[in-house]
TORDOGU-596040 format. One record per residue (C-alpha): residue in one letter; x, y, z. Coordinates in steps of 0.25 Angstrom, whole numbers, padded with zeros to 4 digits, always signed. Example, Ala and Ser with C-alpha at 12.3 -4.5 7.8 and 13.67 -1.06 7.14 Angstrom:
TORDOGU-596040
A+0049-0018+0031/S+0055-0004+0029/
end
This chain:
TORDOGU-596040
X+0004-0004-0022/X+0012+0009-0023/X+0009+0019-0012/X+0004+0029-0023/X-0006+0019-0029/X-0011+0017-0017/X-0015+0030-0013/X-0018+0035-0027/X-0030+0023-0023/X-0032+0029-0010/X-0035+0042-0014/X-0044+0037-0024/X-0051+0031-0014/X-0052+0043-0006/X-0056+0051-0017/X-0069+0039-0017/X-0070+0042-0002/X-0070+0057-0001/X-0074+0060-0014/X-0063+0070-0016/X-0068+0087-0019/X-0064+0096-0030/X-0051+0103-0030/X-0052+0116-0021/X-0045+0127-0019/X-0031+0125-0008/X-0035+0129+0007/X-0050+0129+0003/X-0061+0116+0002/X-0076+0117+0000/X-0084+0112+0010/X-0095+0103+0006/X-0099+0090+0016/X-0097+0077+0008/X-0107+0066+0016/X-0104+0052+0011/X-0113+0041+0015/X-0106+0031+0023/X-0092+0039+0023/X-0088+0051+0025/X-0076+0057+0019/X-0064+0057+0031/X-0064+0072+0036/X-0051+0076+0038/X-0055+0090+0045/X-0065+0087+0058/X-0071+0101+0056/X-0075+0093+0041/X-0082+0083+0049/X-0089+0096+0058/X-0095+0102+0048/X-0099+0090+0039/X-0105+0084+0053/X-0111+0097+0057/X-0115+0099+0044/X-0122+0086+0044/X-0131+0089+0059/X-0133+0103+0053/X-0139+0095+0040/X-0135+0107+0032/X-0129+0104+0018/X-0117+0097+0014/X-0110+0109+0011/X-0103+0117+0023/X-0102+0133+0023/X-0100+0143+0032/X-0114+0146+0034/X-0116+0131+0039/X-0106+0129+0046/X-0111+0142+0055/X-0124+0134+0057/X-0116+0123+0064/X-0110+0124+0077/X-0100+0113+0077/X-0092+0120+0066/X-0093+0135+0069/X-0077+0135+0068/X-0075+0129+0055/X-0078+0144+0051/X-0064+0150+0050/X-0061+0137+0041/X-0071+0140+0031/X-0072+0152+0021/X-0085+0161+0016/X-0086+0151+0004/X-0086+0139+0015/X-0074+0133+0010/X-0064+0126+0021/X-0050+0132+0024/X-0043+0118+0022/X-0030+0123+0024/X-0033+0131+0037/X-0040+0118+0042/X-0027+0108+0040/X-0019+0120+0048/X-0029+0118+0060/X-0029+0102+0059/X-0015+0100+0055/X-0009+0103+0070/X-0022+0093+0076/X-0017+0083+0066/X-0002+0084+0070/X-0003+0081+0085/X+0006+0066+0085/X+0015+0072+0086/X+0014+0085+0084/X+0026+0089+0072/X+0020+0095+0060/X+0015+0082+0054/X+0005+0075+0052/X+0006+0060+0053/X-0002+0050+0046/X-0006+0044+0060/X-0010+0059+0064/X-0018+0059+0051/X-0023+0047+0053/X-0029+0050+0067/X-0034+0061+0063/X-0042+0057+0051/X-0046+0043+0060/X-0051+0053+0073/X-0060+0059+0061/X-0066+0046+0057/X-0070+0044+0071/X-0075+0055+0074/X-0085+0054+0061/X-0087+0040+0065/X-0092+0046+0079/X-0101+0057+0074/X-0110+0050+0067/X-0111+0040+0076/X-0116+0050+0086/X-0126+0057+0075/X-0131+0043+0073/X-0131+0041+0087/X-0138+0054+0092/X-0149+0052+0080/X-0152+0040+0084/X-0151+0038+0098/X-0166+0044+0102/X-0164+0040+0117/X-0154+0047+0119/X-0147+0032+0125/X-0134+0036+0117/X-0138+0022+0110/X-0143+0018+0097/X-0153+0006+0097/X-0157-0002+0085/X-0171+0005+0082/X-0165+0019+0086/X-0154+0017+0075/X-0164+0009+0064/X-0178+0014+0066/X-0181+0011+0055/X-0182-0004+0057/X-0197-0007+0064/X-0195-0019+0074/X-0199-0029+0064/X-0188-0025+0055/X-0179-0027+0067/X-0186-0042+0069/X-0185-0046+0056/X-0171-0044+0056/X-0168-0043+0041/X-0154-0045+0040/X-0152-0038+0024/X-0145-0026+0024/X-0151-0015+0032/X-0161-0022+0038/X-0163-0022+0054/X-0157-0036+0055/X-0145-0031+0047/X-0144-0015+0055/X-0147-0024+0068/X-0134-0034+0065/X-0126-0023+0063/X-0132-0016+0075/X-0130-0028+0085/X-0115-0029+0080/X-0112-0014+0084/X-0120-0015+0097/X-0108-0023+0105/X-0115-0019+0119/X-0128-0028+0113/X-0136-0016+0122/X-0145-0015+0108/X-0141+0000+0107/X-0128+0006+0099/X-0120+0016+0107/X-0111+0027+0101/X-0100+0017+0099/X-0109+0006+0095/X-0118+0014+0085/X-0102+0018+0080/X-0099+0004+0075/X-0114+0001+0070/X-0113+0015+0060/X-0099+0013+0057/X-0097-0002+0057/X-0085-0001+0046/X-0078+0007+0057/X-0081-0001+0069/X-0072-0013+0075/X-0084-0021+0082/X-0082-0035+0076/X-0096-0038+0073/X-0098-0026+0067/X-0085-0030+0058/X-0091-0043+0054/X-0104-0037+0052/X-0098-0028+0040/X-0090-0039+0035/X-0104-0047+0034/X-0110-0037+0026/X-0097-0034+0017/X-0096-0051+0016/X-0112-0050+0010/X-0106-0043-0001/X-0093-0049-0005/X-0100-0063-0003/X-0105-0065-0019/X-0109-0079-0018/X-0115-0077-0002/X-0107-0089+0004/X-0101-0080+0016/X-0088-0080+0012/X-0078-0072+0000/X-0072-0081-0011/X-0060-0073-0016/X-0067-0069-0028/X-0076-0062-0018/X-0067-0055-0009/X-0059-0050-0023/X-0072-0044-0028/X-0078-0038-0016/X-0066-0035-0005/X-0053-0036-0011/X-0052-0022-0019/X-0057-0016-0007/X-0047-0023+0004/X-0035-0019-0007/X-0039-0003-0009/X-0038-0001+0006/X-0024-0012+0009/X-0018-0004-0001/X-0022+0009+0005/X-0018+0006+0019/X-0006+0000+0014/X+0000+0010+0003/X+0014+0001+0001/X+0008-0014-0001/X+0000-0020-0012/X-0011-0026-0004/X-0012-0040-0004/X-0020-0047-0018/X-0034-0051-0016/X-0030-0066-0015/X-0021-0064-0004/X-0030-0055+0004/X-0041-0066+0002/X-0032-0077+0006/X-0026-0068+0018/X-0040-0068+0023/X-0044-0081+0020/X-0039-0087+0034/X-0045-0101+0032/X-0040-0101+0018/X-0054-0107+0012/X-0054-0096+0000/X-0067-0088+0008/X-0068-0076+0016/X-0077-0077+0027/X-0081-0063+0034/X-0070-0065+0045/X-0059-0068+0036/X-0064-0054+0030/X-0062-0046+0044/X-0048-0041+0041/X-0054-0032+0028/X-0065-0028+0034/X-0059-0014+0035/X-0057-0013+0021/X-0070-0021+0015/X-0077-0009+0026/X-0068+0005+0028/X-0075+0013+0038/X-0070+0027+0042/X-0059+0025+0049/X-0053+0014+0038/X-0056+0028+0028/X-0050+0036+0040/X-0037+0028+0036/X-0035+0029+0022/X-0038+0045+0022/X-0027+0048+0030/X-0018+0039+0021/X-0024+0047+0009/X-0022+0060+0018/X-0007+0055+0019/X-0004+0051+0006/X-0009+0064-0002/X-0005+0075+0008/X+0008+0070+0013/X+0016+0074+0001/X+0033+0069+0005/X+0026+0058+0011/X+0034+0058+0023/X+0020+0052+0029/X+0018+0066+0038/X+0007+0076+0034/X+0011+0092+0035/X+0003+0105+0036/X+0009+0108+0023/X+0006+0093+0016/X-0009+0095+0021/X-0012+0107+0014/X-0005+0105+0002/X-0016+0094+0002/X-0029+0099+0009/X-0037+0095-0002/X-0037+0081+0003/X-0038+0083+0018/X-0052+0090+0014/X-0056+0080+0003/X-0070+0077+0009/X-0075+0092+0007/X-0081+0093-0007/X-0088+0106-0014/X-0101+0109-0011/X-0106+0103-0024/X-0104+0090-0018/X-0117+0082-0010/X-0117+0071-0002/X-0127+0066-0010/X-0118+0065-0022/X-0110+0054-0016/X-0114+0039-0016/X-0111+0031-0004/X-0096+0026-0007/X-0098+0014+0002/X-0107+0003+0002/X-0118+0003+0013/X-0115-0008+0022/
end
């Protein structure tokens, strides 16, 4: 598939994801704090994420301003970036990032590996926070640890017994909280409660076959605990395809009856839940697999002589994109569907 296809998809996609704002004014964006259920748009700015998070604690309105952000401490010095009208100097904020991007090495440029570790540092530290809101409002003995009922009060001991196993019972939550509690202590620490929130992210191997056994529910038309081909077209294909093609802008990915075949390893015309391991990443993206793919769209629409460096000059010809998760203040987070299937 042509480079350009490619990313004429990718930023379609993207444009799903972040569910792009209006045009606005150059050097000026309007704040306003888009809260998608499950994902959350990547930040490129971390003084973004400060506010949104701080916004969040604060419980104040999904619209920042001047007068909120003077309630809350954390962001007192996102002041000199804002105006009387609340609007974000974009242009004065990718001054001040710019040199904390171009740092390996340090030459005027900035790298797609520098962007990259830059956008990824981001997801990990989002992936952190709300593990630690979860694990701070939560945690009511103060044992830096997470147990079972602490986490789920809501299932009474005889929930917990009968062990129901449908989706989002307590058999089903306490499989999935046995997978993420590797130390079998029967409490989830910081790293622990990490995988268990975040499981598309996480590389514990049970937590891995646990989400393929949920995805295989749903592929598995005729319930035999295996995909035929017509199976694995319907349900995993597209998906696998859309992301190949993304992560590899110069090849054509390969058809749906040779990726079956290339993961049929006992060639008996099924796919069993192992034989599926190699896609998981696909079939589940999390944040850093989205981390990824937002740098390459970053690359692809700012880096205009496509010499595969970003300069001061390229980023704010394009600061509209780096700030694409901002949106007016007519827009709620509660006009938005959740984008992704619950687990």
């Amino acid at each position: 598939m042509a480079k350009a296809v490619v990313y004429t998809l990718l930023a379609t996609a993207f444009i799903i994801l972040f569910m792009f704002s209006p045009n606005k004014p150059h050097g000026h964006t309007r704040l306003g704090l888009n809260r998608r259920l499950g994902y959350k748009a990547p930040h490129f700015d971390p003084l973004v994420s400060r506010i949104e998070r701080s916004a969040e604690e604060k419980r104040l309105s999904y619209h920042v301003d001047p007068e909120h952000i003077s309630y809350v401490p954390e962001v007192e010095d996102a002041h000199e970036y804002f105006d009387d009208e609340g609007n974000l100097n974009t242009t004065l904020r990718l001054m001040v990032l710019f040199p904390l991007l171009d740092n390996a090495p340090k030459d005027g440029l900035i790298s797609a590996k520098e962007l990259g570790a830059w956008i990824g540092q981001q997801a990990i530290d989002r992936l952190s926070y709300r593990t630690d809101k979860v694990l701070s409002w939560h945690d009511k003995n103060g044992d830096a640890a997470i147990s079972f009922s602490e986490y789920l009060r809501h299932f009474t001991q005889d929930d917990i017994d009968e062990n129901g196993k449908g989706h989002g019972e307590a058999g089903w939550w306490m499989e999935q909280f046995k997978n993420a509690d590797t130390d079998t202590s029967g409490n989830l620490d910081f790293n622990e409660l990490k995988d268990f929130l975040h499981p598309e992210d996480s590389e514990n191997e049970e937590i891995q076959k646990w989400l393929l056994s949920e995805k295989m529910k749903r592929m598995d038309d005729d319930h035999d605990g295996k995909l035929n081909f017509q199976e694995f077209l319907e349900y995993a294909y597209n998906i696998y395809k859309t992301y190949a093609e993304f992560e590899n802008a110069a090849a054509t990915a390969p058809t749906a009856e040779e990726k079956f075949a290339e993961l049929d390893i006992n060639e008996d015309k099924y796919l069993v839940m192992e034989e599926l391991k190699p896609i998981l990443r696909y079939l589940y993206p999390g944040e850093l697999f989205y981390a990824r793919y937002f740098t390459s769209y970053l690359m692809y629409e700012a880096d205009d002589n496509k010499d595969g460096n970003l300069t001061i000059e390229e980023m704010l010809n394009h600061e509209n994109i780096f700030y694409n998760s901002l949106h007016d203040d007519s827009i709620y987070d509660d006009d938005f569907d959740d984008i992704r299937d619950e687990l």
